[in-house]
GUVO-290508 format. One record per residue (C-alpha): residue in one letter; z, y, x. Coordinates in steps of 0.5 Angstrom, whole numbers, plus 500, padded with zeros to 3 digits. Example, Ala and Ser with C-alpha at 12.3 -4.5 7.8 and 13.67 -1.06 7.14 Angstrom:
REM GUVO-290508
a516491525;s514498527;
REM end
This chain:
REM GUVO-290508
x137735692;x141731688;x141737682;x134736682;x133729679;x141729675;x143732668;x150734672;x153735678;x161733679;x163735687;x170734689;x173736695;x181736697;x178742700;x178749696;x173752702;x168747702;x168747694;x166754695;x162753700;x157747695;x158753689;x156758693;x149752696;x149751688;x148758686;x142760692;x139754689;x139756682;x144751681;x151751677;x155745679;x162743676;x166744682;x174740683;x179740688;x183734689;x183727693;x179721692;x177720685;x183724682;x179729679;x174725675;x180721672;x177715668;x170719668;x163714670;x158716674;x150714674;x150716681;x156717686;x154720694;x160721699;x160723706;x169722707;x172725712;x172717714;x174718721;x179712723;x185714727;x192714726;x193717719;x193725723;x190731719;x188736724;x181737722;x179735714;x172736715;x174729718;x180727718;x183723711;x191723714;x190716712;x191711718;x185707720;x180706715;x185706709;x179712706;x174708706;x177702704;x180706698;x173709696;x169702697;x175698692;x175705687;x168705686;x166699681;x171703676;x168709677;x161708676;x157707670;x153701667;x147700672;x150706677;x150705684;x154709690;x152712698;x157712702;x158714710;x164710713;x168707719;x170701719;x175697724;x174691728;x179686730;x179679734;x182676727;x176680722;x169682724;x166688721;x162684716;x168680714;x172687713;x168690709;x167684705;x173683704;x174690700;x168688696;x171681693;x172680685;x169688684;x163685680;x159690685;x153688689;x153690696;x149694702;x152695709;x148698714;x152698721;x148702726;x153701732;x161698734;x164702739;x169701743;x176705742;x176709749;x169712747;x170712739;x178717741;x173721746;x168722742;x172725737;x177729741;x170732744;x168733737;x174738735;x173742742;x178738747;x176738755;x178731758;x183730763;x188737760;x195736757;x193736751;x187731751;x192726755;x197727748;x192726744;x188720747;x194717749;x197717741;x189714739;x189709743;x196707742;x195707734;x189703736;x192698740;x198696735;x193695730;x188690734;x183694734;x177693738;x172697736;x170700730;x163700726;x159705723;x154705718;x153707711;x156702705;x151703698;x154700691;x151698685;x155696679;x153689676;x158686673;x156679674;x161675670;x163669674;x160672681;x163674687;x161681690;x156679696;x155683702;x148684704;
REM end
């Protein structure tokens, strides 16, 4: 969809399989995409975007990378909150930027007040759609299910028992999920709203 209305299209994955995968969507559509392998925003360098859409493997857990189609083997909500600070540097004059995200709630920091604090001094404005918060034991059991693991098994018990403790450490009680969306703005003077 996006190569239709783009002079260009950059896709970046950490994945090479993925990559190949959007090259081989690109050319069924009569598409030429340029693909590049790397993390975050590594392989664009320094370069500026009008538009930037991501779908990160955003899920929130204890920095495990067993499924990379979701998992960043970054601890919490460390890749969303990388992808959201990285973002004003990356996008150009007017440009605006969509991204899922999962984001974690704390007795000492609401889901507005989390969020928000990634946004603090970017010179961006804001939109933060949260459909839901979900409590930790329904969040570890939606994604072990998600990767195939039946309850009550040994290795569901491992697993469920590693989330759970990462997320108590942590002062975890829920977490939310919504979509973050980004325009630059540069407003001289001005802090970053959320909306």
């Amino acid at each position: 969809h996006l190569g239709t209305h783009a002079e260009s299209v950059v896709v970046t994955d950490v994945n090479k399989r993925a990559l190949q995968l959007a090259a081989t969507t690109a050319a069924l559509s009569g598409q030429a995409w340029d693909m590049r392998n790397g993390s975050l925003f590594e392989p664009v360098g320094e370069q500026q975007f009008d538009l930037i859409v991501a779908n990160p493997p955003y899920i929130v857990s204890p920095g495990i990378q067993e499924h990379s189609y979701r998992d960043s083997g970054m601890p919490g909500d460390a890749m969303c909150e990388a992808l959201v600070r990285g973002l004003p540097s990356r996008l150009a004059p007017g440009g605006s930027a969509h991204l899922l995200a999962n984001w974690i709630v704390t007795a000492d920091q609401s889901s507005v007040e989390r969020v928000a604090g990634w946004l603090i001094g970017s010179g961006c404005d804001a939109w933060v759609w949260q459909w839901n918060i979900t409590e930790p034991a329904e969040y570890v059991s939606l994604w072990l299910g998600d990767a195939g693991g039946v309850p009550g098994t040994e290795p569901w018990v491992r697993e469920y028992s590693r989330w759970r403790d990462y997320f108590e450490s942590a002062g975890v009680l829920g977490v939310a999920s919504g979509m973050i969306t980004r325009s630059e703005e540069r407003r001289v003077g001005k802090e970053c709203r959320s909306r």
